[in-house]
C-alpha positions as CSV (number, residue, x, y, z in Angstrom):
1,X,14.5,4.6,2.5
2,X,12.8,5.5,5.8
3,X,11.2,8.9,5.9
4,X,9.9,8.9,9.5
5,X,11.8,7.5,12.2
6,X,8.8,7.2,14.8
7,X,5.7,8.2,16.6
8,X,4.5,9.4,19.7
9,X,1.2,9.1,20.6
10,X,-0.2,10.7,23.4
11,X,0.7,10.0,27.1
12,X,-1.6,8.9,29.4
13,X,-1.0,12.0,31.4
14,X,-1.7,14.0,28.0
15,X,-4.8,12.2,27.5
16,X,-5.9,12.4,31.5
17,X,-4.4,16.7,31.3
18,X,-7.0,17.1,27.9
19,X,-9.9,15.0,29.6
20,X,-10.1,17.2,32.6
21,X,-10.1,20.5,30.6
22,X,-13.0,18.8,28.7
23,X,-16.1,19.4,30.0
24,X,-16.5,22.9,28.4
25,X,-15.7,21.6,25.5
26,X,-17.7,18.7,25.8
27,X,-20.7,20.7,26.4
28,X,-20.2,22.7,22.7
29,X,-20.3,19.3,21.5
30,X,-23.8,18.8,22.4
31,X,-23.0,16.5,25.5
32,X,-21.7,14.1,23.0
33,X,-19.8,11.0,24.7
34,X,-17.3,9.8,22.1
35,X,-14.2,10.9,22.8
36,X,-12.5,8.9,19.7
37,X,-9.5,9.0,19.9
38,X,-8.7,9.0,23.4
39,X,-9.0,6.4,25.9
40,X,-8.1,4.4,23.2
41,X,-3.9,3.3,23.6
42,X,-3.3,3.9,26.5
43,X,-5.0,0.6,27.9
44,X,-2.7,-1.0,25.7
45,X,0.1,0.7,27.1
46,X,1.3,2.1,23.2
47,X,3.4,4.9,23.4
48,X,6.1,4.9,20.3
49,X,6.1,2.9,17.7
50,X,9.5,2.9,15.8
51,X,9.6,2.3,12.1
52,X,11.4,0.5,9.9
53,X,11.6,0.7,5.7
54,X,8.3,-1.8,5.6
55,X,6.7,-1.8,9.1
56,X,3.4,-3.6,10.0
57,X,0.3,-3.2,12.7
58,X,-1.2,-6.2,13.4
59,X,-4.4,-7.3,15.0
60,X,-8.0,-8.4,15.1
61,X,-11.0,-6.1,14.7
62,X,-11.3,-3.3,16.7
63,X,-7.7,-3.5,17.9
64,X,-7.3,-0.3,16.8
65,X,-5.0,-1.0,13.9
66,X,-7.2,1.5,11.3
67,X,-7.6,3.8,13.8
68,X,-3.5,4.3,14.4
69,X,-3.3,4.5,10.6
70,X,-5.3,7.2,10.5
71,X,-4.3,9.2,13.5
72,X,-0.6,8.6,11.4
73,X,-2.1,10.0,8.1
74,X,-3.7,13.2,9.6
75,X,-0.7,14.2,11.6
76,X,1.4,14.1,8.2
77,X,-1.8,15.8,6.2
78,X,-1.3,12.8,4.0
79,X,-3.2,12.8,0.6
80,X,-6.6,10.6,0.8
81,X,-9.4,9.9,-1.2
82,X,-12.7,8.3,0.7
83,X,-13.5,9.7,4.4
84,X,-12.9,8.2,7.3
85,X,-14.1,7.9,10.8
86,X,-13.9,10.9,12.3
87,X,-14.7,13.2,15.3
88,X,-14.2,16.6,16.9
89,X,-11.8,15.5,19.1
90,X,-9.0,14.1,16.9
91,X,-7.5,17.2,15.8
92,X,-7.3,17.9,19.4
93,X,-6.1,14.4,19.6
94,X,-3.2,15.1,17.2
95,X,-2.0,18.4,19.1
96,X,-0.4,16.0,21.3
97,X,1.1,13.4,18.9
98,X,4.9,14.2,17.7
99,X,6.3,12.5,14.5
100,X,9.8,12.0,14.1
101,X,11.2,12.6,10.6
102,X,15.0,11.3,9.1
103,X,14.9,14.4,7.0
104,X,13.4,17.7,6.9
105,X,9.5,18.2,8.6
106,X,7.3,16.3,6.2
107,X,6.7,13.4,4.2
108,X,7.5,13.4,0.7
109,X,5.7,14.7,-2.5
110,X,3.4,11.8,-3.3
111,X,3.1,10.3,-0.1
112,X,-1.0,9.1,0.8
113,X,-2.7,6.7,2.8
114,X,-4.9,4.2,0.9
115,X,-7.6,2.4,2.9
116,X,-10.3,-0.4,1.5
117,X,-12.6,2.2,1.4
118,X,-10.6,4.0,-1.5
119,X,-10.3,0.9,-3.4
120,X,-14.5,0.1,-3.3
121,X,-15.0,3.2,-4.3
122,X,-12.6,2.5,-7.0
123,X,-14.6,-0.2,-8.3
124,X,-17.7,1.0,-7.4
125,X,-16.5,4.3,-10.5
126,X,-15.3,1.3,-13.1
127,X,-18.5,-0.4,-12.6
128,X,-20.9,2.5,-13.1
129,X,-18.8,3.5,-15.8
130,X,-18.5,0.3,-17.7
131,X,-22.8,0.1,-17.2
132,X,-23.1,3.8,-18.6
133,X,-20.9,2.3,-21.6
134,X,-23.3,-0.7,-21.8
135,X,-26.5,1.4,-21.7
136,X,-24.9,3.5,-24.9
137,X,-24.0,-0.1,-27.0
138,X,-27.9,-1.1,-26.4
139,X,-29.2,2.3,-27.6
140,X,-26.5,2.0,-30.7
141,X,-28.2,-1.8,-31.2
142,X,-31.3,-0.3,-31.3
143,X,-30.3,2.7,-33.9
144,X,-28.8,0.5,-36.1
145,X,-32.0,-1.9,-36.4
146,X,-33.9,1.2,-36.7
147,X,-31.9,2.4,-39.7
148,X,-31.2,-0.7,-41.4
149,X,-34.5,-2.0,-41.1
150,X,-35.6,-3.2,-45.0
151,X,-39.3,-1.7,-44.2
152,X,-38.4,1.5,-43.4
153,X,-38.3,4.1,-46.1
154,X,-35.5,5.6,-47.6
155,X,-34.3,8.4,-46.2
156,X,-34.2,11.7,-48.3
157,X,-32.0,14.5,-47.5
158,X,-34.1,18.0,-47.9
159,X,-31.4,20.3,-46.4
160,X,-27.9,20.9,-45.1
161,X,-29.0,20.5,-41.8
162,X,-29.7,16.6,-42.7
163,X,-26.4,15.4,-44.1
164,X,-25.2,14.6,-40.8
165,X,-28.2,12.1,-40.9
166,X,-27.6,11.1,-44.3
167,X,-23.7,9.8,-43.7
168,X,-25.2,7.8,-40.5
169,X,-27.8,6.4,-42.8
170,X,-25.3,5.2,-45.6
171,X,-22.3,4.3,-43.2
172,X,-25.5,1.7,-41.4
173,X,-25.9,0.5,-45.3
174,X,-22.1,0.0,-45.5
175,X,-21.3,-1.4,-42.0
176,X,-22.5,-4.5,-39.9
177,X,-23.6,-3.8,-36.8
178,X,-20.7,-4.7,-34.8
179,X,-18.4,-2.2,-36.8
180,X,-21.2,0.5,-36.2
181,X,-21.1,0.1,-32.5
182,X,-17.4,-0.6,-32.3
183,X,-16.6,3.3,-33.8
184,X,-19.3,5.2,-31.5
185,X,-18.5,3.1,-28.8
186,X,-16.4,4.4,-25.7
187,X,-13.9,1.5,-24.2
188,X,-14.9,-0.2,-20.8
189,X,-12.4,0.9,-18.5
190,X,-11.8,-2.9,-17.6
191,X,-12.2,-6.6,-18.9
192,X,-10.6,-7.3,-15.5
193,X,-12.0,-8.9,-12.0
194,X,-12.5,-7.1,-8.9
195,X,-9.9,-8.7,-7.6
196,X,-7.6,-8.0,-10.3
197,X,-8.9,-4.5,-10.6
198,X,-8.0,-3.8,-7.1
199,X,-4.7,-4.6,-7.5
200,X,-4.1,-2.9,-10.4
201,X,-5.0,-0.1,-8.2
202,X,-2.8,-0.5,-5.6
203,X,0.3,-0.8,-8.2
204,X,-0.9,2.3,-10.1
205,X,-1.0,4.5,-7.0
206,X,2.1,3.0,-5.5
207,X,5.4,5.6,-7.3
208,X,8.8,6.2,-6.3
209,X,10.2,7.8,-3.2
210,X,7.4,8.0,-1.0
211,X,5.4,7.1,2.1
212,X,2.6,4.7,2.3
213,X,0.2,3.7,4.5
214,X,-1.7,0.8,3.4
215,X,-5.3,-0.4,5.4
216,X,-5.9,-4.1,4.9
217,X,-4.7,-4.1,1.2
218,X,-5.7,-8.1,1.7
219,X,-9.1,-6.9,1.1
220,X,-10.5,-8.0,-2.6
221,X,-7.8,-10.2,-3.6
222,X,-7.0,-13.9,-3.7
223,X,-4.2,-15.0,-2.3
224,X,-2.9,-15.4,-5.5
225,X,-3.3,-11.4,-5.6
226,X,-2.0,-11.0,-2.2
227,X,1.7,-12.9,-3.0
228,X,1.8,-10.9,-5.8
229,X,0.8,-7.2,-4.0
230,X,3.5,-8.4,-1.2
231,X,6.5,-9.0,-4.0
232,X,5.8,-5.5,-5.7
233,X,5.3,-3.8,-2.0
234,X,8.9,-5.8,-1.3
235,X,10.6,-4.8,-4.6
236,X,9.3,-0.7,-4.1
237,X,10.7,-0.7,-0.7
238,X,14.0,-2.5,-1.5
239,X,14.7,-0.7,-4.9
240,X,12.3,2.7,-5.6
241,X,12.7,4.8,-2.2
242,X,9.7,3.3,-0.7
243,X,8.5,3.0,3.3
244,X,5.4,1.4,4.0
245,X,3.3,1.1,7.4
246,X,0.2,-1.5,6.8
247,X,-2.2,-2.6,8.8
248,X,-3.3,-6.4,8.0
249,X,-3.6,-9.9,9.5
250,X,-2.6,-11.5,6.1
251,X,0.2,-14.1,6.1
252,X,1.4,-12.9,3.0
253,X,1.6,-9.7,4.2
254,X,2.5,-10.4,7.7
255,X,5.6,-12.0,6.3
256,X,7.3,-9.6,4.3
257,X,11.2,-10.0,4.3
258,X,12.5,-7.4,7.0
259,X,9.4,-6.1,8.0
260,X,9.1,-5.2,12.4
261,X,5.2,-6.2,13.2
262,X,3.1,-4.7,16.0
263,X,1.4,-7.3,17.7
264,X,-1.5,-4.5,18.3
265,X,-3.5,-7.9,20.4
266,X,-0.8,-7.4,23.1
267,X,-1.3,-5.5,26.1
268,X,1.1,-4.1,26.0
269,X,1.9,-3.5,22.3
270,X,5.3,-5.7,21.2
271,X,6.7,-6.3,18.2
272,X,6.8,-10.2,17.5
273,X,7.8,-12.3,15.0
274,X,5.2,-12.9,12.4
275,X,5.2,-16.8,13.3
276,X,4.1,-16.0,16.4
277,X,1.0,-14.4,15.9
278,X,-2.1,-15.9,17.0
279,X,-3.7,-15.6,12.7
280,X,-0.8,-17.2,11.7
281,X,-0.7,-19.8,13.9
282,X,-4.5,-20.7,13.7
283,X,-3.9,-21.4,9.9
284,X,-0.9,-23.0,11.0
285,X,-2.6,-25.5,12.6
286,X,-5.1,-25.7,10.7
287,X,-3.2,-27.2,7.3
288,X,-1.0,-29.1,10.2
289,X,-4.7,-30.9,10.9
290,X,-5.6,-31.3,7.7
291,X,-1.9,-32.4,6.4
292,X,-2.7,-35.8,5.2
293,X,-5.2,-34.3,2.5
294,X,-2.9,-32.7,0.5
């Protein structure tokens, strides 16, 4: 299923119209020189990119792959979770972008952009989570030696108020330690790697019938991970109503069955097969070097 057809960014002639209206609004900015956005694509000579189901955007850092994504995402008002990069000037930025849609005016229900920033902070929640729950099994280690300790006196109940107190005591008498801490214990949110956790995230957020724009997804896994990211990215886009755009310079990803890839190193932009690409080929020849070691 493809939900957008294409996109437009702006013209050189939109960008050069806006820059010479600028220097008003410039000044409100506080003189500030970073126009970000703009000046930006059309030195590369990018003016449409045409989409298919699964379509990719290629190229090294600061190639302006993350930065296309995110243009993408705002002009849809796709869902996100962690900020991004952003200044005053790319809402004026998107004025003069135009998506082209293959039904209605939007994307669908459930459609987001998820960046590497989404999935840190995703590990960054289960780890201070899972230390919170480690903090509480240490204090009930300590309780439990408390009460159970053979020198400490019985305890005596004197009111209502203490039989709260009194049930802890006898369920310590009744209970080893492990059982104690087991029942007040809440479950870590993951036995799980970051690795593995990350992906888990990406196949958690990823439903039916909607748009994705993935940044890097690469980012955290092995490429163990990364084969098996690609198959569930291939299967939602071939069989649950998916369309993907990703940015990445990942083999795995790079080669996904049917996918057109923007060679974003290019000037101009082309799409190219994902043999051709210059990370592709370096590891190409690098296992072609190193052949007789396997």
């Amino acid at each position: 299923m493809r939900y957008i057809d294409y996109f437009k960014l702006a013209s050189e002639n939109d960008e050069a119209g806006y820059i010479l209206s600028y220097p008003a609004k410039l000044e409100m900015r506080c003189y500030s020189d970073n126009v970000y956005p703009f000046k930006i694509f059309p030195y590369k000579r990018l003016g449409r990119l045409d989409f298919e189901q699964i379509t990719i955007l290629y190229g090294g850092n600061g190639s302006g792959k993350s930065t296309l994504l995110n243009i993408i995402a705002q002009k849809l008002a796709l869902r996100r979770g962690a900020p991004f990069n952003n200044t005053p000037f790319l809402d004026e930025y998107i004025k003069l972008c135009e998506c082209g849609f293959t039904y209605g005016k939007n994307a669908p229900k459930g459609s987001r952009i998820i960046t590497s920033d989404d999935v840190f902070d995703f590990l960054l929640d289960i780890r201070a989570i899972n230390e919170g729950v480690e903090r509480r099994r240490e204090q009930l280690f300590d309780d439990y030696n408390e009460m159970s300790d053979p020198m400490r006196p019985t305890f005596q109940m004197k009111s209502l108020d203490d039989y709260d107190e009194l049930k802890l005591h006898n369920e310590v008498r009744h209970s080893t330690k492990s059982a104690f801490t087991t029942r007040r214990l809440p479950q870590e949110l993951s036995g799980k790697s970051n690795g593995e956790s990350a992906y888990s995230f990406f196949t958690n957020e990823i439903k039916e019938n909607a748009l994705y724009l993935l940044d890097e997804p690469e980012n955290s896994l092995s490429p163990k991970l990364q084969l098996d990211l690609a198959s569930f990215i291939s299967d939602s886009a071939r069989f649950y109503g998916c369309q993907f755009l990703i940015s990445t310079h990942s083999p795995f990803f790079l080669s996904l069955n049917g996918a057109r890839v923007y060679d974003l190193d290019s000037v101009p932009v082309v799409t190219k097969r994902w043999t051709e690409l210059e990370n592709v080929l370096i590891y190409h020849d690098f296992f072609e070097n190193n052949r007789e070691k396997f």
